[in-house]
C-alpha positions, -999 to 999 in steps of 0.1 A, spaced: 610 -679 629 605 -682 667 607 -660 692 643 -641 700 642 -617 727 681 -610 723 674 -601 691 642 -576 693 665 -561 723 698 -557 699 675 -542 666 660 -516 688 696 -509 708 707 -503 670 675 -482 659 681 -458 693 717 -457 684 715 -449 649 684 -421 658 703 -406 687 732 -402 657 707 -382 641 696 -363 666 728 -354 678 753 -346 650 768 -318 639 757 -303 607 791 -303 596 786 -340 594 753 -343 586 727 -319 571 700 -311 591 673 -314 571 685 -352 560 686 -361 596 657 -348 605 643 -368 569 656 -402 587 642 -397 623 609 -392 605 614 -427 584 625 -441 620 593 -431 633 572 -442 602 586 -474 604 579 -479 638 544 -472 641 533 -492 614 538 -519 641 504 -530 658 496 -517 691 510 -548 708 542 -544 695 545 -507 698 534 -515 737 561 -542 736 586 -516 724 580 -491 750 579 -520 779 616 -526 762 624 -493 761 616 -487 799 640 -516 805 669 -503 781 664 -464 802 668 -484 837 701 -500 828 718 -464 809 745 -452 831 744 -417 808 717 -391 819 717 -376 786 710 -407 767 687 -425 790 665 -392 788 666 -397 750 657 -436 759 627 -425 781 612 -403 759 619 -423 723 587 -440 720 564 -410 727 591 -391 704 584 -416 678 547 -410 681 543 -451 698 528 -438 731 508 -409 745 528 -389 773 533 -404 806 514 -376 822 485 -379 795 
């Protein structure tokens, strides 16, 4: 399989998408113990990635926050790979 860019840029739009979901549901929708259950497996997932991949995440996470029009959710952009336990704090 060679190399897509689109479509490492439209998995990870979907894995923010489907985390912010959990992160920001009601528990009359969703318990919250089962959404915080998936965020974990979100972050498992993720960092059995090398560290290449988890730097080239971040580098396309920094990219997806620049373009978000929302505050809220470019926030939750910008902090999802140290969130996910893929990078040490900016300040760190």
């Amino acid at each position: 399989m060679s190399e897509s860019p689109q479509l490492v840029t439209q998995l990870l739009r979907a894995v923010i998408a489907y985390t912010w979901f959990f992160e920001t549901c009601d528990e009359t929708v969703l318990d919250d113990d089962t959404a915080l259950k998936q965020q974990e497996y979100v972050a498992h997932l993720l960092n059995q990635l090398s560290n290449a991949n988890k730097q080239r995440v971040a580098d396309e996470l920094a990219t997806l926050a620049a373009s978000e029009t929302d505050p809220t959710y470019r926030e939750f952009v910008e902090t999802f790979a140290f969130t996910m336990g893929l990078t040490e704090p900016a300040d760190g």
